[in-house]
Backbone as JSON Lines, residues from 0, in Angstrom:
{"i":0,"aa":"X","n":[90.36,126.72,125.88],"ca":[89.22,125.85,125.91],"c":[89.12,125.16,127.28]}
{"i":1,"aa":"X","n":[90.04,124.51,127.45],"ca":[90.15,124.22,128.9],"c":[91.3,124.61,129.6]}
{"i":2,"aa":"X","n":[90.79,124.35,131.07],"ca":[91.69,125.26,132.13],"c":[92.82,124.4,132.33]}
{"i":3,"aa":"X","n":[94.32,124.89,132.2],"ca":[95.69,124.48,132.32],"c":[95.78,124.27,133.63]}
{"i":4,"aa":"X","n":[96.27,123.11,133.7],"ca":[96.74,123.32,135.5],"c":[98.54,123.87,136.02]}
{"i":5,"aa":"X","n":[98.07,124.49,136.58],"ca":[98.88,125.53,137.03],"c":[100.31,124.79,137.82]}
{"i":6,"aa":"X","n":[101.43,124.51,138.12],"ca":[102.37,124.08,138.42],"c":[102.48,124.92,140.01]}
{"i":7,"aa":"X","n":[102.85,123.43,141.22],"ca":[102.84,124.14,142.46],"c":[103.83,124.53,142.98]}
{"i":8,"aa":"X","n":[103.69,125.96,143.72],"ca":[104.77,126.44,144.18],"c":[104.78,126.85,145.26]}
{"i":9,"aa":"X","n":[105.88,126.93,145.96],"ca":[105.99,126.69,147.48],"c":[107.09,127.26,147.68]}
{"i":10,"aa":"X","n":[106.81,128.16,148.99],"ca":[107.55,129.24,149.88],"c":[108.63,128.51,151.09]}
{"i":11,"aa":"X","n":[109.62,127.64,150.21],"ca":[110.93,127.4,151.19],"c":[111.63,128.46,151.21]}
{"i":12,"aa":"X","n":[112.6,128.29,152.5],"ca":[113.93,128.57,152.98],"c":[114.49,127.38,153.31]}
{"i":13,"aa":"X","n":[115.69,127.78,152.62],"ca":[116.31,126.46,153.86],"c":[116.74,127.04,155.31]}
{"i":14,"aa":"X","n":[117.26,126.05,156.03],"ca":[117.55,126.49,157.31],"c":[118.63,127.05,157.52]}
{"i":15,"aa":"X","n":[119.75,126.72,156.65],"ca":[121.03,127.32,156.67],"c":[121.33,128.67,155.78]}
{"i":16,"aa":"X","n":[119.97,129.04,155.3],"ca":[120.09,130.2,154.22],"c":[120.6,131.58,155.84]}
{"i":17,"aa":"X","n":[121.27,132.65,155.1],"ca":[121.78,133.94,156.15],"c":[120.74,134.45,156.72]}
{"i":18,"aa":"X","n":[119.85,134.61,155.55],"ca":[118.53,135.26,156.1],"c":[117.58,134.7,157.56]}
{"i":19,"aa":"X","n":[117.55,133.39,157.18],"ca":[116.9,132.5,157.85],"c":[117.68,132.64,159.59]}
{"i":20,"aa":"X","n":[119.17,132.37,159.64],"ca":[119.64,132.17,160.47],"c":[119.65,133.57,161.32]}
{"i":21,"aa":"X","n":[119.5,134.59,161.04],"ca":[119.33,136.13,161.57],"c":[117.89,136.07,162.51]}
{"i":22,"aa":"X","n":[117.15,135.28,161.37],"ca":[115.64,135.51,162.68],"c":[115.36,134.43,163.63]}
{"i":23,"aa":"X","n":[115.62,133.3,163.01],"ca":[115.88,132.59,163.76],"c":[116.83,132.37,164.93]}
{"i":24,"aa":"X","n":[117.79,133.04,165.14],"ca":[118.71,133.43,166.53],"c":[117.91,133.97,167.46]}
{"i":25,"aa":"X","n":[117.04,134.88,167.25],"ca":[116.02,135.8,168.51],"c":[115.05,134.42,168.88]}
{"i":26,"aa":"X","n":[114.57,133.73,168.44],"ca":[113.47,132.83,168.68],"c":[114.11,131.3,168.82]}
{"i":27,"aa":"X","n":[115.76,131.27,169.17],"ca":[116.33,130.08,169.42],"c":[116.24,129.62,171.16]}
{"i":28,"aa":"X","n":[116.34,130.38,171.78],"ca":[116.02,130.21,173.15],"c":[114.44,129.65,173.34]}
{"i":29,"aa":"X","n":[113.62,130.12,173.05],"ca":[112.19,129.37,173.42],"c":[111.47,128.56,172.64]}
{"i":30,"aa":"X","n":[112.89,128.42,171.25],"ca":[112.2,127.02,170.48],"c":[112.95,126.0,171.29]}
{"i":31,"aa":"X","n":[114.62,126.02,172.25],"ca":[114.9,124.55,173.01],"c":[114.29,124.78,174.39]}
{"i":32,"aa":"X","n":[113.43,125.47,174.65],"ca":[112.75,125.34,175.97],"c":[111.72,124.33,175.41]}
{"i":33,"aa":"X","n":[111.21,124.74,174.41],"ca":[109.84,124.11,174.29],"c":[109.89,122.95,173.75]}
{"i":34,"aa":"X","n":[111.02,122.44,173.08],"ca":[111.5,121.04,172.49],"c":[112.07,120.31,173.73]}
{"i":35,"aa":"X","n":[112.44,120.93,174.84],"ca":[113.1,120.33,175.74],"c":[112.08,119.7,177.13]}
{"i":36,"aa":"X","n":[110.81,120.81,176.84],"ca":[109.49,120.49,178.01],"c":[108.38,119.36,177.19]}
{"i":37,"aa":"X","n":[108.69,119.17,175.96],"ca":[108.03,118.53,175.09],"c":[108.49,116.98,175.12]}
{"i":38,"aa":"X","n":[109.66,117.26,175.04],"ca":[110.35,116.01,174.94],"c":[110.35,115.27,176.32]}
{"i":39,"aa":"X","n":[110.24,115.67,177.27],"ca":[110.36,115.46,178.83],"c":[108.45,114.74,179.12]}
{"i":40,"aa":"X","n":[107.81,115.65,178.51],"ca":[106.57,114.85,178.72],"c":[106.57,113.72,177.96]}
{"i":41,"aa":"X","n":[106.97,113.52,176.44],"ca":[106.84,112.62,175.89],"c":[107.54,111.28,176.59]}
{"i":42,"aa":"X","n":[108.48,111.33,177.52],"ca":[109.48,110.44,178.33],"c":[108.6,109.66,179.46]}
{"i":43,"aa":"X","n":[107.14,111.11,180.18],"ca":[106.52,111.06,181.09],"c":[106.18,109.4,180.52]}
{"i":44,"aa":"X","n":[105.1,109.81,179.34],"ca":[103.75,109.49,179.1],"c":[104.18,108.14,178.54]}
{"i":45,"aa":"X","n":[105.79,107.75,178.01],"ca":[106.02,106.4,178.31],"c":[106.07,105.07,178.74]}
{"i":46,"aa":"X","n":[106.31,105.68,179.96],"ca":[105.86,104.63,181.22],"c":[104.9,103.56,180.52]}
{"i":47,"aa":"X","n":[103.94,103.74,180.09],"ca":[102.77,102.34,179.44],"c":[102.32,102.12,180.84]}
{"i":48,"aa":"X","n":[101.19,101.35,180.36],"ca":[100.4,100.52,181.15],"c":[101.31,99.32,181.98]}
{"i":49,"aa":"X","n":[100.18,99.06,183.47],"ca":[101.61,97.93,183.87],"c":[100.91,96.89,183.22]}
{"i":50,"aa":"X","n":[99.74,96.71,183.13],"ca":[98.93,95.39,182.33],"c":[99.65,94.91,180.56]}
{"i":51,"aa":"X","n":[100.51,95.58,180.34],"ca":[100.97,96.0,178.76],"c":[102.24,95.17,178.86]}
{"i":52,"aa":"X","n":[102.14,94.07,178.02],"ca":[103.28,93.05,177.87],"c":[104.43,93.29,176.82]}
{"i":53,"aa":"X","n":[105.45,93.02,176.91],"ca":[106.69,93.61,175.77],"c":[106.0,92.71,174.72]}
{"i":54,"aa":"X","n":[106.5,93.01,173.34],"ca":[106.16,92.39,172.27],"c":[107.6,91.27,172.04]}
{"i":55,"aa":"X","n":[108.43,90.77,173.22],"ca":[109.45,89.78,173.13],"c":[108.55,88.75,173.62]}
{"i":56,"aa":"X","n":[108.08,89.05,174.67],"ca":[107.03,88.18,175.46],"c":[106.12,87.41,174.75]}
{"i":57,"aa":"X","n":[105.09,88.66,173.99],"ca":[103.73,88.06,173.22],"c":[104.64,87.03,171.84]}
{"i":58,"aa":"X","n":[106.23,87.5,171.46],"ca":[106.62,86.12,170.35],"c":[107.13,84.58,170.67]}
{"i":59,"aa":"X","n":[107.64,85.07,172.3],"ca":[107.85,83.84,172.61],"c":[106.75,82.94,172.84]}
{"i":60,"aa":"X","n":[105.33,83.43,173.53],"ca":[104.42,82.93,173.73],"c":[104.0,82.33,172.1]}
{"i":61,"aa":"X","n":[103.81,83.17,171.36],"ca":[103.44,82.68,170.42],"c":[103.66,81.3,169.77]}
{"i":62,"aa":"X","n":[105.42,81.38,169.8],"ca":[106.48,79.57,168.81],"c":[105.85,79.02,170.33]}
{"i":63,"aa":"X","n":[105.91,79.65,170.85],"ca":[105.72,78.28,172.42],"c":[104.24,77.71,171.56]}
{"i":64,"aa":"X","n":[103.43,78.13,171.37],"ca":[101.92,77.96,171.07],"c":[101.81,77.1,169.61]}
{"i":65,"aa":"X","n":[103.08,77.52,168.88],"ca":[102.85,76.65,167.32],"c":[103.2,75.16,167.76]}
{"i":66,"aa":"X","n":[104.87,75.16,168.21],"ca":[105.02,74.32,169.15],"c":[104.14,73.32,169.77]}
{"i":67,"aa":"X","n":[103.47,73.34,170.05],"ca":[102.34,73.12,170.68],"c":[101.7,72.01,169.96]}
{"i":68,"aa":"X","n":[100.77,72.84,169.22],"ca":[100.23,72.71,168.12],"c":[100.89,71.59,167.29]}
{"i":69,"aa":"X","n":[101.63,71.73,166.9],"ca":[102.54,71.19,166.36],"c":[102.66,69.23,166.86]}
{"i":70,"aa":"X","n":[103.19,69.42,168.07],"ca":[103.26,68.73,168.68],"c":[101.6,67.58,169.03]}
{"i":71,"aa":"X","n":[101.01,68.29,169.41],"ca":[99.87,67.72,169.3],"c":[99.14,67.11,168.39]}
{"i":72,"aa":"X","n":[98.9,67.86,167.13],"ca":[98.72,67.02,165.96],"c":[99.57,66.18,165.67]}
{"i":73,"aa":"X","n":[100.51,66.0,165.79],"ca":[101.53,64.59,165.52],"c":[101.66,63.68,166.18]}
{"i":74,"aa":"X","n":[101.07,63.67,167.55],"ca":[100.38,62.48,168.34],"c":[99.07,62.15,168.25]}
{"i":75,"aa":"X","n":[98.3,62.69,168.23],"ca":[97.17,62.67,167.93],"c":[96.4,62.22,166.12]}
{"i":76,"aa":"X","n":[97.49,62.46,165.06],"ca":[97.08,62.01,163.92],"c":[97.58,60.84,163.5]}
């Protein structure tokens, strides 16, 4: 009458299975080239902005600012 839903199934290996490790040996050399030129840009593109303040900076500013605040209303009230 109505349509059953079907249970999902999915095409693992693990990585340490024999099979796995046989094909994966021919294609181990230009998977750490390419993890290794990957990773090297990702290091590039780090750098940040120089306008870009640490987020230690923007918390100290911040208690400095409650502080403040703080301070002010309690002379002032």
């Amino acid at each position: 009458m109505f349509k059953q839903r079907k249970n999902k199934t999915f095409n693992y290996q693990s990585r340490l299975s024999k099979e796995s490790q046989t094909d994966s040996s021919l294609d181990n050399d230009s998977y750490t080239k390419d993890f290794v030129s990957k990773w090297q840009r990702k290091n590039v593109n780090k750098t940040g902005s120089p306008g870009a303040m640490p987020i230690r900076t923007l918390i100290l500013i911040l208690v400095l600012l409650l502080i403040c605040m703080y301070v002010l209303e309690k002379k002032y009230m």
